[in-house]
ROTORDREN-131716 format. One record per residue (C-alpha): residue in three letters; x, y, z. Coordinates in steps of 0.001 Angstrom, whole numbers, padded with zeros to 6 digits, always signed. Layout:
# residues N
alaXYZ/...
END
This chain:
# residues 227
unk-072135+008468+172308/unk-075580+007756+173979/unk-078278+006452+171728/unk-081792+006195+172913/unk-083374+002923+172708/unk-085604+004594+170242/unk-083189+005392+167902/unk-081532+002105+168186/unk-084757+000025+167112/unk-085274+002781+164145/unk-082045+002467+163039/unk-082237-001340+163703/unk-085668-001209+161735/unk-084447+000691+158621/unk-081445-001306+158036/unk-083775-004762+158438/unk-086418-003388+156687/unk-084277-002562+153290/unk-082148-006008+153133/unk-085263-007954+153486/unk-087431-005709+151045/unk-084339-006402+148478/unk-084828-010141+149420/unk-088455-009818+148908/unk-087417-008679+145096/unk-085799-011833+144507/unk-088087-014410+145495/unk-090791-015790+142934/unk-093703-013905+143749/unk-096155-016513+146163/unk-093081-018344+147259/unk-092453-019212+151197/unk-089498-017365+150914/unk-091370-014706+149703/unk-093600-014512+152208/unk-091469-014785+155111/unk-088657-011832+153749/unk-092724-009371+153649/unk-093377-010270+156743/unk-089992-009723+158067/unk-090095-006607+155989/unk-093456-005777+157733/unk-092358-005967+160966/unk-089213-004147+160972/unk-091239-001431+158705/unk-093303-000149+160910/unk-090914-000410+163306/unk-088837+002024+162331/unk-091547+004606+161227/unk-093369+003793+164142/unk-089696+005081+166534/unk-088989+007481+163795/unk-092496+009234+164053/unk-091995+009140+168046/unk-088564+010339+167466/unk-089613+013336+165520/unk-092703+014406+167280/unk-090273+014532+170807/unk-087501+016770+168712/unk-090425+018733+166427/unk-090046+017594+162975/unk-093240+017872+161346/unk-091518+016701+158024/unk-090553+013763+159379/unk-093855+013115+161508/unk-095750+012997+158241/unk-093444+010543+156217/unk-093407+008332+159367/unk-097170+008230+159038/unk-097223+007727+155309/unk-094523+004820+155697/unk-096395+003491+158192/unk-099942+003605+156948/unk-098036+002571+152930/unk-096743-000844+155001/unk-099992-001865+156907/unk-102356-001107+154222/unk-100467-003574+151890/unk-100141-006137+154008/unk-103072-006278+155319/unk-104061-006379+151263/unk-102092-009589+150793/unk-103092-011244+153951/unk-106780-010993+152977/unk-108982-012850+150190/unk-110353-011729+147487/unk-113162-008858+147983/unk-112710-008085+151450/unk-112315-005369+153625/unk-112405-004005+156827/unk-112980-001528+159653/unk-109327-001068+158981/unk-109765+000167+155558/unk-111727+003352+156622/unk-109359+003967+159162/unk-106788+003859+156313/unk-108845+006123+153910/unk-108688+008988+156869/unk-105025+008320+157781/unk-104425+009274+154141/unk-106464+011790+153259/unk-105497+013797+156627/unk-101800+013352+155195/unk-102075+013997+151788/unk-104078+017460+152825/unk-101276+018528+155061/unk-098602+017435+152956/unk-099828+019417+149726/unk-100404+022148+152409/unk-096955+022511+153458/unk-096066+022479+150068/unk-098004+025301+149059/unk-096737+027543+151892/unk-092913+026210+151353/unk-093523+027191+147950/unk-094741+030785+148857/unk-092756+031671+151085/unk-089490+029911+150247/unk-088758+027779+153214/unk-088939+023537+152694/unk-087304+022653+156043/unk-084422+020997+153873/unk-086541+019117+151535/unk-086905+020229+147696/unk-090717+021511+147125/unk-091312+019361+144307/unk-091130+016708+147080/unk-094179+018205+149012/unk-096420+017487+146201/unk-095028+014353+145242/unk-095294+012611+148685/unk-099044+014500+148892/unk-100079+013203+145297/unk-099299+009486+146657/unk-101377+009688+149659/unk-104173+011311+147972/unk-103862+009109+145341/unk-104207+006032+147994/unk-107060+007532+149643/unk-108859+007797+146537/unk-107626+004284+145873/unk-109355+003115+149429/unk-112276+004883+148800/unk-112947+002985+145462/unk-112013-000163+147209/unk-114874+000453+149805/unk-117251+000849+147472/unk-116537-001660+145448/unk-116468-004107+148460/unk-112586-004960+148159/unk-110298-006323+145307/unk-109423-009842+143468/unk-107054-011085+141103/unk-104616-008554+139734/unk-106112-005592+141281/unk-105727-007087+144970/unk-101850-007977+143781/unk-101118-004993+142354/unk-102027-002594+145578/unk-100163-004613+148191/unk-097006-004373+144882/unk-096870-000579+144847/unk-097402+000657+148331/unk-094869-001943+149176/unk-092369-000835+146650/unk-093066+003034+147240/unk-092377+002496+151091/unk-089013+000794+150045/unk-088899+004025+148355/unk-088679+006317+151669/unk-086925+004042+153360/unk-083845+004089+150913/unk-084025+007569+149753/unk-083688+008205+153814/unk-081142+006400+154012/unk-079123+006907+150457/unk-080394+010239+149508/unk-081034+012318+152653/unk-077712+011023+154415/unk-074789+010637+151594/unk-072235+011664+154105/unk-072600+008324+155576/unk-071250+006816+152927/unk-067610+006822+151176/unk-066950+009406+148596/unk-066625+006929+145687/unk-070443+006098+146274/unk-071514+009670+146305/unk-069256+010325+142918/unk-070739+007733+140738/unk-074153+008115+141142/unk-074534+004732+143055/unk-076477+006324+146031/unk-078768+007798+143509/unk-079482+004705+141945/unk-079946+002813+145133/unk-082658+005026+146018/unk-084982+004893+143064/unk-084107+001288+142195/unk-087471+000482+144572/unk-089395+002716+141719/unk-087385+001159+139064/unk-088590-002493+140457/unk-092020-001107+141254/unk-092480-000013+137477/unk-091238-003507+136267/unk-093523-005766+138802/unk-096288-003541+138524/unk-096359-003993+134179/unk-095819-007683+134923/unk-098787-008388+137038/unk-101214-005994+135724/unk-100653-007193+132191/unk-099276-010509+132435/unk-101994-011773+129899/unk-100183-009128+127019/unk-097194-011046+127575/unk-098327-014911+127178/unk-098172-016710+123662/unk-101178-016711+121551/unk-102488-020055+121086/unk-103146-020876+117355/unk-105549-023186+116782/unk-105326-025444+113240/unk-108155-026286+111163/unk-108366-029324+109776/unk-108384-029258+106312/
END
C-alpha cells in the first residue's frame, strides 16, 4: 500500500506527539526534561496538524480542516506562552485572536446547520459546539491578554497548561476514539480507549487546580506569641 509522504509525517507526528505529551505529564513541571519532551511535543504537533490540515483540504474534509487549525493554533499559542516572560506579547498574539475567532464562528456554524438539518459528517453535534466553545473561549482569552499587555505568574502558566492539555485532547481522541478498529477488541470492550482519550482532560483538570491554587494547598504558618 502507497502512503504519501504526507501521511507518513502525520502519522509519524501523531504518534510522537502523544508519547512525548504523556512524558511531558511526568516530568516536574520547570524541569529540563520537561522542557525538552514540550518542545519535542511542539514540533511533532504541528506537524501532524499542519499534514493533516493539507491532507484534508486535498481530499475535502472541512471537519478535519478546522480541527487541524484549532490543534495547530492550541500548540503555537502555548508555546509561544511559555517561551515568553512575564507580560509580553506579540504581533503573533493578534494573529492568534483572528485564527480563533474565524474558527470558533465556523465551527458553532456547522453545528447549527448539522443540528438542523441532521447531517454531522460522522461527528456527534454536541461536538460542534464543544470544539467552537474552546476556540471562542481562547479568543476571548487573547483578547483580554492584549489588553491587559500579556500575563505573569499563574495566569501565564496556566494558559500554556490547558491549551497544551486540550490539544493532547484531539490528538488522542483521533487516535483512540475516532479509530477503535485499530485497536484489539479487548481495548474497545473495557473502556480503555475511552479512558485514554479523556485522560489529557482528566490531567488538565488536576494541573490546572494545582497551579492556579497552589497557595490553598500550602500549610498555614502559625505564629506563637510569647507569653
Amino acid at each position: 500500500m502507497h502512503y504519501s509522504p504526507s501521511l507518513i509525517l502525520h502519522i509519524s507526528g501523531g504518534l510522537v506527539g502523544l508519547l512525548s505529551g504523556a512524558t511531558t505529564m511526568v516530568f516536574r513541571k520547570g524541569s529540563r526534561g520537561h522542557g525538552l519532551a514540550g518542545n519535542v511535543f511542539f514540533v511533532s504537533m504541528l506537524t501532524m496538524s499542519a499534514c493533516g490540515t493539507y491532507l484534508a483540504v486535498v481530499k475535502h474534509q472541512p471537519n478535519n480542516i478546522i480541527g487541524g487549525v484549532l490543534t495547530f493554533y492550541l500548540v503555537a499559542t502555548a508555546w509561544t506562552t511559555a517561551r515568553r516572560g512575564d507580560g509580553q506579547t506579540s504581533i503573533f498574539d493578534w494573529a492568534g485572536l483572528l485564527a480563533a475567532l474565524a474558527v470558533g464562528i465556523v465551527i458553532v456554524a456547522r453545528g447549527i446547520e448539522a443540528a438542523k438539518t441532521g447531517l454531522s459528517d460522522g461527528v456527534p453535534i454536541p461536538m460542534y459546539f464543544v470544539l467552537g466553545s474552546v476556540a471562542l473561549l481562547s479568543a476571548a482569552g487573547d483578547g483580554r491578554m492584549l489588553a491587559c499587555g500579556g500575563l505573569s505568574g499563574r495566569k501565564r502558566i496556566a494558559r500554556h497548561l490547558w491549551r497544551m492539555c486540550f490539544a493532547l485532547f484531539i490528538a488522542s481522541s483521533s487516535v483512540f476514539l475516532a479509530r477503535q478498529q485499530l485497536f484489539p477488541a479487548l481495548l474497545r470492550r473495557t473502556g480503555a480507549l475511552a479512558l485514554l482519550s479523556v485522560l489529557p482532560l482528566l490531567l488538565l483538570i488536576f494541573w490546572f487546580v494545582r497551579v492556579r491554587f497552589a497557595n490553598a494547598y500550602k500549610p498555614k504558618t502559625i505564629v506563637r506569641v510569647p507569653a
